[in-house]
Structure formats: structure tokens, C-alpha cells
N, C-alpha and C positions, 0 to 999 in steps of 0.2 A: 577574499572574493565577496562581491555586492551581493547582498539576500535582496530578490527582488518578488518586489507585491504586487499585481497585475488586476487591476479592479474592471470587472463588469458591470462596474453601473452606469447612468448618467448622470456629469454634471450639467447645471444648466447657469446661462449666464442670461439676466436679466437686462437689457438695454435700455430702457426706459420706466423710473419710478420716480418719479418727482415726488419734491417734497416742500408744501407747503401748508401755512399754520391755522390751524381750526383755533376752538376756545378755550379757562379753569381760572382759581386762582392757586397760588403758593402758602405751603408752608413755609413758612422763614427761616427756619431752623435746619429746613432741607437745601435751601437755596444760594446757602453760608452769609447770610447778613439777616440785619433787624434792619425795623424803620428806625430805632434811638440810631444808628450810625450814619444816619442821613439826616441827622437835626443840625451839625455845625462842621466848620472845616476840619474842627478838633475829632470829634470822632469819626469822622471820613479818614482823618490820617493813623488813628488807631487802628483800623480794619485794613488797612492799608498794610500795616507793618504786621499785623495779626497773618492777613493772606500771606505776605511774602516769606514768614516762616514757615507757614504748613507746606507751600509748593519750594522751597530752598532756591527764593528769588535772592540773589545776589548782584547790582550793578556795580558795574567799574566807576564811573562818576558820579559826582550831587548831579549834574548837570542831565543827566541817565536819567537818574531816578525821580528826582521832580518831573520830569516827562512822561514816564512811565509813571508817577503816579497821575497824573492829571488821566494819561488815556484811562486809568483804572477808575479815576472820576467818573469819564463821560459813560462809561461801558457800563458801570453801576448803575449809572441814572435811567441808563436807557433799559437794562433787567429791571428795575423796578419800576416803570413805567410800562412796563409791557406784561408784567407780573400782575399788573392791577387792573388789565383787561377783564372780560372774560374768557378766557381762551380755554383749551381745553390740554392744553402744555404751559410748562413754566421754565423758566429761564434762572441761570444760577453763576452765582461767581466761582470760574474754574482756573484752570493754568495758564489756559488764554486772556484773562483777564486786564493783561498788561498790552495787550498786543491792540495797534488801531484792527478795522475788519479787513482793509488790502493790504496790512503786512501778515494778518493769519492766511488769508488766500494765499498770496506769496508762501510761504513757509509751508502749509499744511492743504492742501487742495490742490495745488499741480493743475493739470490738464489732463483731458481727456482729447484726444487725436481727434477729429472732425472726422477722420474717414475709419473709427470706430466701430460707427453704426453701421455701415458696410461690410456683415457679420459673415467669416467662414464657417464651415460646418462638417462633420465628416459625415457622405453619402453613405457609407455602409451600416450608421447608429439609425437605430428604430429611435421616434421619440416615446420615452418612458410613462407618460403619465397618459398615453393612446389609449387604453385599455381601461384606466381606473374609471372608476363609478362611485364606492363608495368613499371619504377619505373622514377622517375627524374633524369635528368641528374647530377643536386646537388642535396644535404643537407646537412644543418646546424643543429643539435637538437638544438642547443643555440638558433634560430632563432625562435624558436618554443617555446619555456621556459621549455625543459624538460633535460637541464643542472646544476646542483649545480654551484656556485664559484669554483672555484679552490683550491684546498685543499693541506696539505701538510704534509706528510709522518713523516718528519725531518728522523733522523738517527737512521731508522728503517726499516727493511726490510718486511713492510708490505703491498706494495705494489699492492698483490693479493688482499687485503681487501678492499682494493679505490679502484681497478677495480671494483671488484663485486658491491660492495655499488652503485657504479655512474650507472653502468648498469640498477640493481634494483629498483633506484630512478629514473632516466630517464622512465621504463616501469610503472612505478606510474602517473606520470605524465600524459603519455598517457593512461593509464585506468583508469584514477581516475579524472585527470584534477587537482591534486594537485603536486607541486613541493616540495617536503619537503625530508631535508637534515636528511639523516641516518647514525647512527652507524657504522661505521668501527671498534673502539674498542669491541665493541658487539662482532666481530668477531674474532677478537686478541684473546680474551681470551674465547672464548667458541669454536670454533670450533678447537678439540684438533685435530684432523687428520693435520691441517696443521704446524708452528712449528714456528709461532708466528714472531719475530720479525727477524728470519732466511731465511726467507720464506715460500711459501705455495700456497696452490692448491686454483684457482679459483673454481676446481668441487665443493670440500669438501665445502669450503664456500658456494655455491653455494642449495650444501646440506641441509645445516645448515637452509639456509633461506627458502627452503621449509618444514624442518618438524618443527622448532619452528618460522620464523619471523624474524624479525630485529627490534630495536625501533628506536627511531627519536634519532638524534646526540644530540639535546638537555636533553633527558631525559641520556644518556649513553656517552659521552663525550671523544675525544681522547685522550690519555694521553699518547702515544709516546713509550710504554714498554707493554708486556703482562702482566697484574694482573690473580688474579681468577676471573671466568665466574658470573657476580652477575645479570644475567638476569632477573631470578626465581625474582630479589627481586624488581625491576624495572615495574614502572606503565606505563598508556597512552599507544597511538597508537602503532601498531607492521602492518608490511608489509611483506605479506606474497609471495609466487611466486608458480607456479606448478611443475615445473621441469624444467629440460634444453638437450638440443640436439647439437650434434657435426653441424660443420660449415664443409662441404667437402674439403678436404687435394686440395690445387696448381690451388682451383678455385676463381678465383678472380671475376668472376659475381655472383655466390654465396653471398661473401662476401656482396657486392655492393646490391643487392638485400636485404638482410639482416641489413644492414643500414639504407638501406631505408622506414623500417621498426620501427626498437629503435635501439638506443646505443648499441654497442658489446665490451664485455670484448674480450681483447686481448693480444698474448704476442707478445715481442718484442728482437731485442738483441739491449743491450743499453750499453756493457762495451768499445763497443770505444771511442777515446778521444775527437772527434766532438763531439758525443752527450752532453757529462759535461757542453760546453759550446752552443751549440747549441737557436738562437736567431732569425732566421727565413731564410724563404723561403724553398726551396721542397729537401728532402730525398730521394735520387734515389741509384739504383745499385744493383749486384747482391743479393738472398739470404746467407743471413748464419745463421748459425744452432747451436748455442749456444743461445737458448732463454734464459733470466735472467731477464725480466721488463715485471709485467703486467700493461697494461694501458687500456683503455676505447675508442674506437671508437664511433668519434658523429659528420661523416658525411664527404663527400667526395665533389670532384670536379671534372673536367675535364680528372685531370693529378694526384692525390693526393688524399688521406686520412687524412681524420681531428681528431688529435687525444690527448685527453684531459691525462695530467699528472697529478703528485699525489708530484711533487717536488716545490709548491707555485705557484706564481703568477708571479713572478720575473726570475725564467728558461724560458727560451726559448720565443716564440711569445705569451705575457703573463699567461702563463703554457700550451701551447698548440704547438704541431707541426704536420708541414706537411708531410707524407711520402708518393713518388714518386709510383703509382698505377704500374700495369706491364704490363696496357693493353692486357691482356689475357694471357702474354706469360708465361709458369708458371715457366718457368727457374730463373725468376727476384724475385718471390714473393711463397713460400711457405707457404697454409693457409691450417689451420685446424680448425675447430670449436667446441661450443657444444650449445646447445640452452636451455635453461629455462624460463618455465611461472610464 
């Protein structure tokens, strides 16, 4: 019989956080190349064959790989031309390295439904962060233990389902005192309103886990593709939520208040070509308005938002980036929300 967890908190789902790039320069050594490997074709093809061991690139043809080294050329040049800004982020050779920037959109960004923003909410949740006043200057939920590992999508646009999940599992934590990693495929394949590995709605999934649950990743296991829904047939624990409530549109204390609180799913626009390679330091500049990436808010700082991806452990500040706060001004930062317990 299912041990079932019934959480009273709220999650919240952010709908609008854009992400565009402020100013720094790079350490080289963080970024996985030197300038010496950008003096000749000879040592561009060393680093070449250097990267394809650490990430276990293997092509089927020469015909493959001369290809794939070339776009590893352009995709260099362009990190270290963009490393030599001043920026306040830097850019690194990763596992996407190989990839042009519309076959990573292709494979790893999916879609986001247009009629997404068009957010439901359940009438009987108070929103949670009503009442607060005072909150911390930081937080960390890692700091706390109510973050998973870092998990990873692969090439699939399911994206919505690691936000939720991480959200959900983070408000377990705090109501329960248990850290325990759930299901995303549970939600691949059973919540049919979203559209699998195309994309899909934080609400719906959202939905999902308030009228049946979610089970533990262990008992229902990612497998990278949508199957049929075999929940019915699956034992052990399930975590349940009450509902969820919108985050108020271009208010960034809201937000912040809301954090400080649990983890918030949130969306993001992630198809520019810094993000792909994206390796650390702060996300700044105006909004825009093609969201297409949900990810998971787990805590903020000074000047920045901390914010947990669904692309491994190996993107960016070990699957984690920072994006530039707007300090009130809502010109910088369009946020919308939704909240569930």
C-alpha cells in the first residue's frame, strides 16, 4: 500500500524571468580552454580531441567529426570573444560544445505552450508570502538540504517536469524534514494536458500532483521519452501538494519574499547563444518575452537569483546559474507567478 505525504505549503510558479547578459572577464582555467589553443589549427585540434574525452564524444564517421569539429571551432571563438567583454558572466566550453545554437534549441529547450501564460490556480490557496514582512537578505535552499542533485533532461523537452518535481521535492523537505528525489517521468507520461517531451505547462503538472501525487524517482525512473502513464501500477511513497497560486506580474519583492519561503518553479528565456554555453557569474539586462525554459528557483543574493537547471551537472556553475535581480525596477525583470501546496 502507497505511504502518502500531503504537503501544506505553497508552490509557486514563476512565469516570466527573463534572462539577459550584464558584464566580467574569465578565468581560463575555469572556462576549459587557454588563449595558446587558439594560436593554430594544430592546437584547436588538440582541445578538440582533449574535450571529446572528458565529455565521451564518440562519432560514427570522419565525415561526423570534421563537422562537429568545425561547429566546436565557431562555438570557441565565439566564448572567447564574448569572454573578452566586459561582462559580468563568462562563457565555457561544455557538452554542448559540439552542437550549432538551433540544433541545442532543437534537442534541449523544447517549447513552451503560448497559451502557458494563461495561468490556473486553485481558489481555496491563500498566497503564502501575504503576510511576510521580514525575509533574509539571502538564501540557499542547498544550504538547507531541501535541494536534489542536479538532474538532467538529455534531449528532451521536458523541462516543465524538473521544474515542478524540484519545486515539490524542495516543499517536502520543508514539511516533512525528508529530502527525497521524485518522479519527473511520472509526469511525462501521465499528465496528458502538457505534450511531453514538446513541452508543457508547470500548472497542468502542477495539477497532476495535487489530485493523484507523484512517486519517488526510484520507484518510476527517467527514461528520456514519453511512455504510457503506468502510475496505477506503481507502489511505495507518493507526495502529494494542495494547490498553487500565481506569483504577481513585474514584482520582484514578491518573488524574493516567495523564495524565502521554498523553491519556485519558474520560466525563463534561454534560446540565446550565451546561455548554451553559460559557466558562471551574474545574468543581467533587460526583459524579454519569449519564455521557452522552465527551471526551479532555490534562493537569491544581494544582486542575483539562484537558479537550479535540468541540463546536468556540467552546464554552467555546476548546473546552476545566476540571474541578475532588477532591484525593483520592473522594466529589467517581468515576473508572473502561481503558487501550490
Amino acid at each position: 500500500m502507497a505511504t502518502i505525504f500531503s504537503i501544506s505549503k505553497l508552490i509557486f510558479v514563476v512565469t516570466c524571468l527573463s534572462l539577459h547578459l550584464g558584464l566580467s572577464s574569465a578565468d581560463f582555467s575555469i572556462v576549459g580552454y587557454s588563449q595558446d589553443d587558439l594560436t593554430s589549427i594544430e592546437s584547436s585540434i588538440r582541445l578538440f580531441e582533449s574535450w571529446m574525452l572528458k565529455h565521451d564524444k564518440v562519432y560514427k564517421t570522419i565525415d561526423e567529426k570534421i563537422y562537429r569539429f568545425e561547429t566546436f571551432k565557431d562555438n570557441l571563438m565565439y566564448i572567447d570573444e564574448t569572454n573578452k567583454k566586459n561582462n559580468s558572466y563568462w562563457l565555457g566550453l561544455n557538452e554542448f560544445a559540439d552542437l550549432t545554437h538551433d540544433e541545442f534549441k532543437e534537442k534541449y529547450v523544447g517549447s513552451i505552450p503560448e497559451d502557458s501564460m494563461i495561468i490556473e490556480q486553485s481558489d481555496d490557496v491563500e498566497f503564502p508570502n501575504k503576510h511576510v514582512v521580514d525575509y533574509p537578505e539571502s538564501i540557499d535552499w542547498r544550504q538547507k538540504g531541501a535541494v536534489t542533485p542536479v538532474k538532467n533532461q538529455n534531449p528532451c523537452g521536458s523541462c516543465w517536469a524538473f521544474s515542478t518535481v524540484a519545486t515539490v521535492e524542495g516543499i517536502n523537505k520543508i514539511v516533512t524534514g525528508n529530502l527525497i528525489s521524485l518522479s519527473e517521468q511520472e509526469l511525462l507520461d501521465c499528465d496528458r494536458r502538457s505534450h511531453g517531451c514538446k513541452g508543457g505547462y508547470q500548472t497542468t503538472s502542477l495539477k497532476y500532483v495535487v489530485d493523484n501525487g507523484v512517486h519517488t524517482e526510484k520507484e518510476y525512473p527517467y527514461e528520456k521519452k514519453q511512455g504510457n502513464c503506468r502510475a496505477k501500477n506503481k507502489k511505495g511513497l507518493k507526495v502529494y501538494i494542495n494547490g498553487y497560486k500565481r506569483v504577481p506580474s513585474n514584482d520582484e519583492i514578491s518573488l524574493i519574499k516567495t523564495i524565502s519561503i521554498q523553491p519556485v518553479s519558474v520560466l525563463v528565456e534561454s534560446k540565446g547563444r550565451p546561455f548554451q554555453f553559460y559557466k558562471g557569474g551574474v545574468f543581467g539586462g533587460p526583459c524579454g518575452t519569449k519564455l521557452d525554459h522552465a527551471v526551479t528557483a532555490v534562493g537569491y543574493g544581494k544582486d542575483y537569483i539562484l537558479i537550479k537547471n535540468s541540463w546536468g551537472p556540467k552546464w554552467g556553475d555546476k548546473g546552476y546559474i545566476k540571474i541578475k535581480r532588477a532591484s525593483g525596477q520592473s522594466e529589467h525583470a517581468e515576473l508572473t507567478g502561481v503558487t501550490a501546496p
